[in-house]
KOLMAR-124481 format. One record per residue: y, x negated, z negated of N, C-alpha, C in turn. Coordinates in pm, whole numbers, padded with zeros to 5 digits, always signed. Each point is the difference from the previous one (the first is absolute). Example, Ala and Ser with C-alpha at 12.3 -4.5 7.8 and 13.67 -1.06 7.14 Angstrom:
residues 2
-00569-01319-00780+00119+00089+00000+00120-00090+00000+00105+00035+00072+00119-00082-00006+00109+00077-00073
***
This chain:
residues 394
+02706+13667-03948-00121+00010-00082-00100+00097+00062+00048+00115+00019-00053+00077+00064-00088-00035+00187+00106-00067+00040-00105-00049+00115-00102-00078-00060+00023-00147-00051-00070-00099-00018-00122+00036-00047+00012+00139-00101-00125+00073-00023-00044+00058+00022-00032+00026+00150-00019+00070+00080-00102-00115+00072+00105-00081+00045-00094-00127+00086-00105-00048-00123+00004-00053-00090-00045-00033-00060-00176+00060-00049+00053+00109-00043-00101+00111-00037-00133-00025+00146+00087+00037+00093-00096+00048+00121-00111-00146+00043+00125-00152-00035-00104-00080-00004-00120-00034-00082+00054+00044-00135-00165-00016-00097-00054+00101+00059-00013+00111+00018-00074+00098+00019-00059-00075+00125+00071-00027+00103-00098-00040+00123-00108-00092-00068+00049-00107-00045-00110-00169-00015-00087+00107-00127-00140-00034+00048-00103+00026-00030-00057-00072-00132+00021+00058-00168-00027-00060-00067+00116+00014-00092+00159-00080+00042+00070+00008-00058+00077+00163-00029-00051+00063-00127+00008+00167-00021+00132+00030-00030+00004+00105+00064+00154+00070-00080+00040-00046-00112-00080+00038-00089+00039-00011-00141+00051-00181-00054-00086-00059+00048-00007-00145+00012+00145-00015+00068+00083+00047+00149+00051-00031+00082+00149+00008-00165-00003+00144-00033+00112+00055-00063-00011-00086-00101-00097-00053-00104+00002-00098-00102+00050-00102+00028-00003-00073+00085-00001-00151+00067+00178+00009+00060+00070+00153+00041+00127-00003+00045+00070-00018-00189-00089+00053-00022+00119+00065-00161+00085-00138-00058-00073-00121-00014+00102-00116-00057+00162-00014+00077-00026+00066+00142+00114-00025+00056+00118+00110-00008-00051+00076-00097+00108+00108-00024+00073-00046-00154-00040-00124-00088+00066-00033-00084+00132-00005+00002+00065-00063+00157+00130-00014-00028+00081+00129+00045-00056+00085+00044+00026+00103+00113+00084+00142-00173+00078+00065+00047-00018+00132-00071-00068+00120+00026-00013+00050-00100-00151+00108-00025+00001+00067+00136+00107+00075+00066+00021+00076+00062-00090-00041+00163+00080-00154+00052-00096-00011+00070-00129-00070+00012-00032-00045-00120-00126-00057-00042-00106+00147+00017+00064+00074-00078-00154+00120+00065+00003+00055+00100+00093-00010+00072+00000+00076+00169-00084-00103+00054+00021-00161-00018-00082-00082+00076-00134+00036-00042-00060+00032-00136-00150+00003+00007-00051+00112+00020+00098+00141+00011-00033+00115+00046-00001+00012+00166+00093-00110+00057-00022+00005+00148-00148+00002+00034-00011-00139-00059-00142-00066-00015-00070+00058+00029-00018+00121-00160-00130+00056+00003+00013+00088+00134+00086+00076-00005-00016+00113+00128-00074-00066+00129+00070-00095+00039-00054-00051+00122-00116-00079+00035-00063-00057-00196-00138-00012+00038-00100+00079+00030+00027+00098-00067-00066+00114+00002-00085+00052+00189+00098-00057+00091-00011+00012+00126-00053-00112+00082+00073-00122-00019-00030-00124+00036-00186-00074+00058-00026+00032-00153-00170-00042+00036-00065+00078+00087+00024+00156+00016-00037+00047+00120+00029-00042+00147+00077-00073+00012+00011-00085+00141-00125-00050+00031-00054-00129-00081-00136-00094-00040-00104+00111+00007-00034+00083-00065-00119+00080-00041-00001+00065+00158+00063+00069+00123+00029+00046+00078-00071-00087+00118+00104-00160-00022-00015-00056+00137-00105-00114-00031-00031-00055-00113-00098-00088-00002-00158+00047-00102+00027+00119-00056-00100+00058-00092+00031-00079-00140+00101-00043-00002+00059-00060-00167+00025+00054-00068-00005+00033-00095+00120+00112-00070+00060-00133-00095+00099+00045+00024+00147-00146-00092-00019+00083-00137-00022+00156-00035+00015+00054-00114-00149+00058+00027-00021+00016-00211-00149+00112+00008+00038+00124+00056+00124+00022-00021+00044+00164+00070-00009+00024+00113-00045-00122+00143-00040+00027+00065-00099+00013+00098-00134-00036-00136-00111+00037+00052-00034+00087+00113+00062+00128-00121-00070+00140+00109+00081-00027+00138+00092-00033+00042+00065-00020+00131-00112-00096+00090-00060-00075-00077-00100-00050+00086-00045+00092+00108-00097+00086-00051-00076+00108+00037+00056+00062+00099+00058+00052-00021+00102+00072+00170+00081-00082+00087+00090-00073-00070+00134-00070+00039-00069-00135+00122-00107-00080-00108-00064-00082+00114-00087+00064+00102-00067+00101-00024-00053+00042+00054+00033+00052+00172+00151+00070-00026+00115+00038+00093+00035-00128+00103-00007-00078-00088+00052-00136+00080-00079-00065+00094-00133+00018-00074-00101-00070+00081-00057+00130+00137+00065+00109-00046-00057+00078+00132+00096-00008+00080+00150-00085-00017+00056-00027+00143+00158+00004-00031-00004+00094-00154+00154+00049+00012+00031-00050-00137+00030-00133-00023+00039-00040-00060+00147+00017-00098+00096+00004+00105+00163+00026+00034-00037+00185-00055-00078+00076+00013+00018+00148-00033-00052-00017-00174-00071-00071-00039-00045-00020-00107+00099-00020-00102+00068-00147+00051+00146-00021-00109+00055+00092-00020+00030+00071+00171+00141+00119-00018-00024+00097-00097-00161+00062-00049-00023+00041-00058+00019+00006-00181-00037-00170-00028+00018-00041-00110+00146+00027-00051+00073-00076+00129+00157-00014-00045+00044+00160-00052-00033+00103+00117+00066+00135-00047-00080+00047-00149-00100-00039+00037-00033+00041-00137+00055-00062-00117-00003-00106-00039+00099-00084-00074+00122+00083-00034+00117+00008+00117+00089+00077-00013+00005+00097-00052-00102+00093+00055-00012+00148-00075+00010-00009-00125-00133-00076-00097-00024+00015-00175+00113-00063+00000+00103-00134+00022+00082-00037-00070+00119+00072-00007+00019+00078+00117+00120+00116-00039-00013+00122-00097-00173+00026+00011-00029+00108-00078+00050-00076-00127-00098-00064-00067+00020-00033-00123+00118-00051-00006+00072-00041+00042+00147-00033-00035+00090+00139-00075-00053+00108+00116+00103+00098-00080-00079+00044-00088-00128+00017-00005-00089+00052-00145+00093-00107-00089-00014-00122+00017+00071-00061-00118+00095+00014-00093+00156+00065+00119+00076+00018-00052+00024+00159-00052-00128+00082+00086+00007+00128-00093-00049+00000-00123-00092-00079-00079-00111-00030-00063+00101-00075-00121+00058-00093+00042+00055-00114-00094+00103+00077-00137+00048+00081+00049+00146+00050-00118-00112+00127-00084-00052+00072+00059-00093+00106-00074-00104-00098-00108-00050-00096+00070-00104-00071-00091+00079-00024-00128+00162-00091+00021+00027-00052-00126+00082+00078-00079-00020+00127+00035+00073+00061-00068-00113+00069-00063-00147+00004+00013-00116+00007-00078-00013-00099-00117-00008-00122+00076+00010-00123-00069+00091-00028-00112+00095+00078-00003+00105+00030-00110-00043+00084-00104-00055+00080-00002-00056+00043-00091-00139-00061-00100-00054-00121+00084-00040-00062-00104-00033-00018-00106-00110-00039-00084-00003-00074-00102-00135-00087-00072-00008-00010-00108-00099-00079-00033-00190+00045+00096+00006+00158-00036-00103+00027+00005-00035-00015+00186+00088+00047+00060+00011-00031+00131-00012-00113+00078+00075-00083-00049-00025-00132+00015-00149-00090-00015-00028+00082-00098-00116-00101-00027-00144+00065+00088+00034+00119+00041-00077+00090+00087-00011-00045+00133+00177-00041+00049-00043-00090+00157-00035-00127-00011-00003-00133-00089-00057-00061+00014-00126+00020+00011-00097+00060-00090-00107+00003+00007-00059+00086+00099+00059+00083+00098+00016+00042+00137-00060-00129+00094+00138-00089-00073-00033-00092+00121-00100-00106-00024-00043-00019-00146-00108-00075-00029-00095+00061+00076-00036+00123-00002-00138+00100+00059+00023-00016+00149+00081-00023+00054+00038-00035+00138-00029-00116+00039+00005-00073-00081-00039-00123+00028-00153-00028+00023-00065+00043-00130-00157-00003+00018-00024+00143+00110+00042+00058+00028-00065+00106+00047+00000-00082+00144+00083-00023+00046+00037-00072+00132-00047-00148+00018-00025-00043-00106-00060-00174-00012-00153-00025+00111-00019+00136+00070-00106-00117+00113-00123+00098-00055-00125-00095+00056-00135+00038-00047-00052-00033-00139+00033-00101-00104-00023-00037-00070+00135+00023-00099-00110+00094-00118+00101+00052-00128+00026-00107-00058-00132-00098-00008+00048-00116-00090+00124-00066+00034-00015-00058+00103+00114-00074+00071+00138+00040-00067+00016+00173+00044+00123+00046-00028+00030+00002-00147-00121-00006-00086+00056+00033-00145+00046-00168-00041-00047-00119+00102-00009-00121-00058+00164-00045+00052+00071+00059+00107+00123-00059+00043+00055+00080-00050-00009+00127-00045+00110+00077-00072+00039-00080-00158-00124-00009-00045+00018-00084-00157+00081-00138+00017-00082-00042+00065+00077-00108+00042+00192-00040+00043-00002+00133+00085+00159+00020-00010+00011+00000-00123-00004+00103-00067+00030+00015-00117+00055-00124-00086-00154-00048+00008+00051-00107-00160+00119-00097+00140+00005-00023+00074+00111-00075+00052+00111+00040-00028+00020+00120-00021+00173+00010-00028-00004+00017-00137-00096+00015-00132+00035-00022-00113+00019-00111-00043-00036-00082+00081+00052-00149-00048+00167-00035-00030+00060-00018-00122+00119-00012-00027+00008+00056-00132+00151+00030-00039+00044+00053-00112+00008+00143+00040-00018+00052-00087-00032+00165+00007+00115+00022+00013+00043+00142+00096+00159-00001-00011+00062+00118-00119-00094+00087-00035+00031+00057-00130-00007-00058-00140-00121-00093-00024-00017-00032-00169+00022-00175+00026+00060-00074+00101+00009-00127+00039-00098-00077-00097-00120+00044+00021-00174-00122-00004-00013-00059+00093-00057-00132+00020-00063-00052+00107-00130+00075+00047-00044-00022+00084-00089+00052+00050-00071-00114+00081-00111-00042-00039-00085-00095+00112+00080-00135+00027+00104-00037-00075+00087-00095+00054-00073-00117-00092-00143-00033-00043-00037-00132-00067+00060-00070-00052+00128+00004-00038+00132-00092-00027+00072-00043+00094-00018+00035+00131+00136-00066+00086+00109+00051+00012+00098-00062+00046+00144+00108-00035-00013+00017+00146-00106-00088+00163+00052+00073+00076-00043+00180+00016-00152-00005-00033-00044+00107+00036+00057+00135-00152+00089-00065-00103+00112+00106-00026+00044+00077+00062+00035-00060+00132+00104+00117+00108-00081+00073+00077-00122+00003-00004-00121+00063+00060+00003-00097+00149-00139+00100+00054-00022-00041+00146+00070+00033+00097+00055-00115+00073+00086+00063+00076-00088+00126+00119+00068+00124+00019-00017+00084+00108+00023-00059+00143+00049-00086+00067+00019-00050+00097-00109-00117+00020+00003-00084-00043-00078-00101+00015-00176+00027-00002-00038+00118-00122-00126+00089+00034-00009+00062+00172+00096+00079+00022-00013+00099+00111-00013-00103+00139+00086-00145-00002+00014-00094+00054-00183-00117+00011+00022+00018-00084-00155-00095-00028-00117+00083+00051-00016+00140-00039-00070+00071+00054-00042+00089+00195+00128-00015+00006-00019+00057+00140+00012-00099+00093+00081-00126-00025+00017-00088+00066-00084-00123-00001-00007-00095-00104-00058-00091+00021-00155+00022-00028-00022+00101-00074-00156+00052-00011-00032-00023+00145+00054+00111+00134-00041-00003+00163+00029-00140+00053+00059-00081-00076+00005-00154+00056-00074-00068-00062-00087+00034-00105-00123-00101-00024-00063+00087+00026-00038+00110+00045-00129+00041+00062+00005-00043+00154+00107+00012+00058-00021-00035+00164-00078-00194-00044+00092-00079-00070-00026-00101-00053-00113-00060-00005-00103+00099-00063-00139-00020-00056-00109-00001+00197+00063+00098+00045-00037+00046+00123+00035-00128+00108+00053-00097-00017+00032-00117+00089+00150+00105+00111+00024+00045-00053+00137+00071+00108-00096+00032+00158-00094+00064-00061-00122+00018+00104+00090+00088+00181+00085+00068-00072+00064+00106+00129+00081-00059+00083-00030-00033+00130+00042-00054+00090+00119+00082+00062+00121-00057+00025+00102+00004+00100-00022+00110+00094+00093+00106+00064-00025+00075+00119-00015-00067+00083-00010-00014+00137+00060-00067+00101+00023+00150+00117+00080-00077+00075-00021+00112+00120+00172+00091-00027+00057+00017+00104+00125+00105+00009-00017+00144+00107-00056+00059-00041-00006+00084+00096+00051+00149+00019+00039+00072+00015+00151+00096+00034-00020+00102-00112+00113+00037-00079-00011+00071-00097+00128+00082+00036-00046+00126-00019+00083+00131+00069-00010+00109-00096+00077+00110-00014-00026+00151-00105+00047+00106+00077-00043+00075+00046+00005+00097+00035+00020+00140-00100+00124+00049-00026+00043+00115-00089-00091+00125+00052-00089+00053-00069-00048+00167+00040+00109+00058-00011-00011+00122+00170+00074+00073-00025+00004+00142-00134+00110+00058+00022+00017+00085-00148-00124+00134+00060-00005+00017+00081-00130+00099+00047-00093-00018-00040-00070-00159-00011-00096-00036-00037+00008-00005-00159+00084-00016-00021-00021-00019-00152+00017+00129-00075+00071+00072+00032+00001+00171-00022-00145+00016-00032-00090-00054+00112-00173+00085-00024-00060-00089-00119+00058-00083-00037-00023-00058-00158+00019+00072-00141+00112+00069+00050+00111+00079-00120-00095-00046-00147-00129+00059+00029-00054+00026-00114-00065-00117-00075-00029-00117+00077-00044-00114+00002+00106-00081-00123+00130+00046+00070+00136-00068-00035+00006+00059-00190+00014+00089+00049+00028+00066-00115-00119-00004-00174-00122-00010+00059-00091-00021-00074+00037-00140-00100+00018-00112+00120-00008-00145-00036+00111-00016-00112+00111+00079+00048+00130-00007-00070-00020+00016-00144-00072+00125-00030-00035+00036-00122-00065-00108-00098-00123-00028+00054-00045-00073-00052+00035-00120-00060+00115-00059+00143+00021-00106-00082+00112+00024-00076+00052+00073-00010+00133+00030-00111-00065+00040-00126-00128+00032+00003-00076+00012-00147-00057-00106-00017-00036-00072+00094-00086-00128-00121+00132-00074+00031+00129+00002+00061+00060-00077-00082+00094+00014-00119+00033+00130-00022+00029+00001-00139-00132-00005-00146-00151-00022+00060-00086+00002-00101+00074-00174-00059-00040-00008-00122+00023-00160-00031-00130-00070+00088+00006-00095+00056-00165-00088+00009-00009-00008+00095+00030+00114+00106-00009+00070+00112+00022-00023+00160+00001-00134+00011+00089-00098+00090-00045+00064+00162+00091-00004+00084-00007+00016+00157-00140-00094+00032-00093-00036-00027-00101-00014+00035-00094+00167-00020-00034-00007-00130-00034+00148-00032+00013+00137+00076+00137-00038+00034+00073+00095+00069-00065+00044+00157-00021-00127+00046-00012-00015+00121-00182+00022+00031-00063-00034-00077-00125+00030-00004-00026+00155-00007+00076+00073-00146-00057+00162-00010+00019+00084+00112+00154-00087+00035+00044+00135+00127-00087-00062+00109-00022-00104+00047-00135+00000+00098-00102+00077-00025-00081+00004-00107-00091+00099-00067+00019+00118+00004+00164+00066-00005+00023+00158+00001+00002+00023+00145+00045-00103+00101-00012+00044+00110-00153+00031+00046-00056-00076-00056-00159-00009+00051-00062+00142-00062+00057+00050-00106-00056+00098-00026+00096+00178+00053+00098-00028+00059+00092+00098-00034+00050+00036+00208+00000-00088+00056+00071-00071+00107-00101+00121+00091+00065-00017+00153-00049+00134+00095-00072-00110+00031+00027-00144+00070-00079-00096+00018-00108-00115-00047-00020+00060-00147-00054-00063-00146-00145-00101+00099-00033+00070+00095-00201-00038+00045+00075-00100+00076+00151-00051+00016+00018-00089+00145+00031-00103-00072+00034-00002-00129+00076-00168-00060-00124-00060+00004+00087-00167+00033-00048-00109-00002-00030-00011+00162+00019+00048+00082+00015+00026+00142+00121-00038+00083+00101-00012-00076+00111-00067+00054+00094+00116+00016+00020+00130-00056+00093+00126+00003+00103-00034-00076+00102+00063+00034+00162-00039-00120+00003+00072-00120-00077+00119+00015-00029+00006-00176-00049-00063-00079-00059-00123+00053-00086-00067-00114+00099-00135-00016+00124-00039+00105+00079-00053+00006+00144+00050-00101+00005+00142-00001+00141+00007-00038-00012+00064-00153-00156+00039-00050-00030+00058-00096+00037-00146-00177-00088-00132+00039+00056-00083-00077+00117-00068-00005+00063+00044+00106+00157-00118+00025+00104+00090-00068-00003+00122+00029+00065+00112-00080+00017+00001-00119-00135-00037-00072-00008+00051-00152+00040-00154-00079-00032-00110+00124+00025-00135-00097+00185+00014-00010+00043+00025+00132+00172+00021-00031+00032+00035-00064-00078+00150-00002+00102+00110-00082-00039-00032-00168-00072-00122-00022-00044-00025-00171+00098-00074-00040+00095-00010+00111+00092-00094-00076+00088+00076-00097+00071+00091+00067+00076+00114-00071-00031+00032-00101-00120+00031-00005-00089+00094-00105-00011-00162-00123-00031-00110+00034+00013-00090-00075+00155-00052-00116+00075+00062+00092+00166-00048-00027+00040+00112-00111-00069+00111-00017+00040+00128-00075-00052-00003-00152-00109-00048+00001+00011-00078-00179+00060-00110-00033-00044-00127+00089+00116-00097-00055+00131+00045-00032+00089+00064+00088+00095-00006-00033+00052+00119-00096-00098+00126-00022+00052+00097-00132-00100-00009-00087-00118-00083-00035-00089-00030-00085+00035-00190-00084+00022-00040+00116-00042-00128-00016-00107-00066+00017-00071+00049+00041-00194+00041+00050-00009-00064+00137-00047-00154+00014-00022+00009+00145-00142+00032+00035+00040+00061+00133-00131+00074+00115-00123-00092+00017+00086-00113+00059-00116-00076+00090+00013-00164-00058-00081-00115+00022+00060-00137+00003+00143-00005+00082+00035+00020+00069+00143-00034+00082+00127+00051-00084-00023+00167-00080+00114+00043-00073-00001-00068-00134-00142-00069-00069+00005-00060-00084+00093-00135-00018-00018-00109+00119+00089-00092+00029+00130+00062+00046+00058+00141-00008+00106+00020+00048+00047+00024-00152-00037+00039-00066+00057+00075-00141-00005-00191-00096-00085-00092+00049+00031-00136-00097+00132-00025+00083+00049+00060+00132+00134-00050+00047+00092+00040-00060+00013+00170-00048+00045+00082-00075+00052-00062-00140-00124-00026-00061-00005-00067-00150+00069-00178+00031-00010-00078+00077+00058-00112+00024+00161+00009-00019+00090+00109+00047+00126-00006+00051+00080+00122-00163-00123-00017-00073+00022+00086-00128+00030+00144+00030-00106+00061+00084+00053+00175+00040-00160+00063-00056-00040+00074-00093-00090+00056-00014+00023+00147+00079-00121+00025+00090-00023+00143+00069-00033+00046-00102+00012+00139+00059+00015+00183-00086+00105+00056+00030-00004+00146-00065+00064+00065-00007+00153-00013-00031+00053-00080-00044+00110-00048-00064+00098-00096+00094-00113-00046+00117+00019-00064+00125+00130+00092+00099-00076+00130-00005+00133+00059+00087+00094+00058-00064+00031-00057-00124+00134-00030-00025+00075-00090-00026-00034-00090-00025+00003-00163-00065+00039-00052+00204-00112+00014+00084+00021-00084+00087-00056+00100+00094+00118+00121+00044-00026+00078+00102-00020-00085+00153+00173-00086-00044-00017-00017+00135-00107-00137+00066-00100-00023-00070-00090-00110+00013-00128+00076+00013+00013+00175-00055-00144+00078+00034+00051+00034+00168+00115+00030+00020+00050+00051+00133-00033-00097+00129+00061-00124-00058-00037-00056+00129-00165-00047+00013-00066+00004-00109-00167-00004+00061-00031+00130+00063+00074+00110-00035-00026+00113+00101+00033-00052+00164+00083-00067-00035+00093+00029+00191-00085-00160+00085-00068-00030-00154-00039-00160+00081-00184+00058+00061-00052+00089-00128-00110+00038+00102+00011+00077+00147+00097+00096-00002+00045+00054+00144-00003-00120+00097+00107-00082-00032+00046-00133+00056-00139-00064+00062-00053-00043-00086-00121-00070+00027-00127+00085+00061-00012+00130-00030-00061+00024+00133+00000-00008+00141+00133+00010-00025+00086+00022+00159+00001-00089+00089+00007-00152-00091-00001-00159+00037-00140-00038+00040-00096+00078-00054-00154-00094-00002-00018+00068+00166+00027+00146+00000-00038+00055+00141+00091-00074+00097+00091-00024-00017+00102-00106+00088-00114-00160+00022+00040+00009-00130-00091-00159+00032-00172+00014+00072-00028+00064-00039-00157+00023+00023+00002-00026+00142+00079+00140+00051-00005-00024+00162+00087-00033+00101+00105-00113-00007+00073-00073+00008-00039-00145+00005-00054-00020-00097-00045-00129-00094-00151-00062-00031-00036+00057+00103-00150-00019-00094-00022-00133+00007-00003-00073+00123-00065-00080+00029+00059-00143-00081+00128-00008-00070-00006-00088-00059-00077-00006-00133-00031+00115-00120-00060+00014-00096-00181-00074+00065-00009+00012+00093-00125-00014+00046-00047-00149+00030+00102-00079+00010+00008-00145-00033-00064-00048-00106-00011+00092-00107-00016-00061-00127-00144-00031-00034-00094+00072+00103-00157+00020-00032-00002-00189+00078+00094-00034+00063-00059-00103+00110+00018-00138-00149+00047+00026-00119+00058-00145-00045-00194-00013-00109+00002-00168+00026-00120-00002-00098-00016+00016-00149-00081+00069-00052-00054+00060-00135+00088-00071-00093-00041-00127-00003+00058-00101-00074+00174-00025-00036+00030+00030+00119+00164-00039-00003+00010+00160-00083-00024+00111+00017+00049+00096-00086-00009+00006-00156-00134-00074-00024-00057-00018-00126+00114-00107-00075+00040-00082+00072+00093-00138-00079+00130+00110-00003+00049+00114+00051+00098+00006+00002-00011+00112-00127-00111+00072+00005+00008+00100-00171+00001-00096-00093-00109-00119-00010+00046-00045-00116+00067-00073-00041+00112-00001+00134+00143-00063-00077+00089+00052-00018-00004+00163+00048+00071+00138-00081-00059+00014-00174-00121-00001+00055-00051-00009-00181+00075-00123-00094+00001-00089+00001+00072-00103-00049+00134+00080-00023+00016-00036+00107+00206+00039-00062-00010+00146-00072-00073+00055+00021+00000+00148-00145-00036-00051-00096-00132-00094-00010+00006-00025-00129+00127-00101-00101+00090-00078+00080+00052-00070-00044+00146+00042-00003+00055+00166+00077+00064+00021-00040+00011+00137-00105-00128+00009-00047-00031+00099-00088+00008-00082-00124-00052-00123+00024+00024-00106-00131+00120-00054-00045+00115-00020+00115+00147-00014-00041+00037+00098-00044-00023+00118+00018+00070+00133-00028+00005+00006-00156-00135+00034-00037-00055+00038-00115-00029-00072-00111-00052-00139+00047+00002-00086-00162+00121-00154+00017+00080+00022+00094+00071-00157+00025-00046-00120+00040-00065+00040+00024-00114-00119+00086+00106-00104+00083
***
């Protein structure tokens, strides 16, 4: 499980369009038959190694496969196109490595203190971090307040649809007994990230043409000298992204943008980004890694996911009947343990694969628009139809 999500991960992240979050939604039907244990290592592989993946694309062709790797544009292509392409990756990759080991052990220092906060609990608290994360939501929703106040409501009334689970009223159900059982959470998160980007490419005539062309793809590791004169670079990014990823809302895109921004404001080299320097390279790759950790530390002692990716990880959670929290590391230590040893794991694998491996993930930009598009929405299908056997006997 753990490899496959590894390979897996790194290929959505490469193909341009098809998103992390989308990649991890579209795996989740196939963890139905699977048990809990390695059903979330596969979509935690995932996430880790997308997190890295689209920076290949954004590097060597000016793509970014993820929004997180915009800012890599700016330096990373930049590097490439002045000659040193192969020093550019090596860059990405170590950086990669770095936040995902950092935040790995932030995680597991972070994880037992949180829920043993989280234990203390109660009404008034509770109702304090949701609305944390409601304000997170709009606060973070973009340029437009409206927008954010219009998809937050909107969530909303979507999951009141059903029988109330305290005073059992219907709610919004017009008389049907299906929408009794409410909306399904899968088939929303499914409909939305997935086939939404397949009728928009759709609408677009599958306008994005095919790569063509094979031409030598190499990584070159910086040495530890060189990266020493980063220290502070490193360390900055780390932070950051271990805070916006325990904010709720807060996703490794975010991440990857501010700490570009702190470098630009904070950095010995701040007047040189966008010039093709490795601070402007290792400043967003850092903070998108290390958000993973920082993402994994409410889900699993809150129940709170971070980003879209921990969200589809916690409907995996809720699928196999395991509610996260606090109560988690005792109920199912050894299922919090091995997502500890599987993020280690999976860092360790993506830097293996990254530069080992690249060049087959890189295949994937060459297949046409179209053939990828028929293949989400016939992942979409089988979620919806085995969300429909599950739940009403269909």
């Amino acid at each position: 499980a753990l490899a496959v999500g590894l390979v897996v991960g790194m290929l959505v992240a490469v193909l341009p369009g098809l998103t992390l979050v989308m990649g991890v939604v579209l795996a989740l039907p196939f963890t139905y038959g699977m048990s809990i244990t390695p059903s979330i290592i596969l979509l935690t592989a995932m996430y880790v190694s997308g997190t890295y993946g689209g920076a290949i694309t954004s590097i060597l062709f000016r793509i970014p496969g993820e929004p997180m790797d915009v800012p890599l544009l700016w330096d990373g292509f930049a590097m490439a196109r002045a000659g040193d392409p192969a020093q550019a990756l090596g860059w990405t990759l170590f950086a990669a490595l770095t936040g995902g080991i950092i935040t790995a052990t932030i995680m597991v220092a972070l994880a037992v203190p949180f829920a043993k906060v989280a234990l203390t609990f109660d009404s008034p608290e509770y109702f304090a971090v949701v609305m944390f994360g409601f304000t997170s939501v709009v606060a973070l929703g973009g340029g437009s307040l409206a927008n954010a106040f219009i998809s937050l409501f909107f969530g909303m009334l979507v999951s009141t649809v059903g029988v109330d689970e305290i005073y059992g009223v219907d709610r919004f159900t017009f008389g049907s007994a299906i929408l009794r059982d409410g909306i399904g959470y899968l088939p929303v998160m499914v409909g939305a990230y997935g086939l939404g980007e397949v009728l928009v490419r759709l609408e677009q005539g599958f306008a994005s043409p095919p790569l063509s062309g094979d031409g030598k793809i190499a990584t070159r590791i910086p040495r530890l000298s060189e990266a020493w004169k980063l220290r502070g670079t490193f360390a900055r990014s780390s932070l950051v992204g271990v805070l916006c990823g325990i904010v709720p809302g807060a996703g490794a895109t975010i991440a990857s943008f501010v700490s570009y921004g702190v470098e630009g404001q904070y950095g010995k080299r701040r007047r040189q980004l966008g010039s093709g320097i490795a601070e402007g390279i290792v400043a967003p790759q850092v903070a998108s890694t290390a958000s993973v950790g920082g993402h994994m530390v409410p889900l699993l002692t809150l129940g709170i996911p971070g980003s879209g990716a921990t969200a589809v990880i916690l409907g995996a959670f809720l699928l196999h009947g395991v509610q996260p929290g606090p109560q988690i590391f005792q109920t199912q230590s050894a299922l919090v343990y091995a997502i500890f040893a599987s993020v280690f794991l999976g860092v360790i694998g993506m830097g293996l694969l990254g530069y080992f491996a690249i060049r087959p993930p890189i295949k994937v930009l060459y297949l046409p628009e179209a053939i990828v598009a028929v293949f989400v929405v016939l992942v979409f299908g089988r979620t919806i139809c085995s969300y429909g056997m599950d739940d009403f006997g269909w």
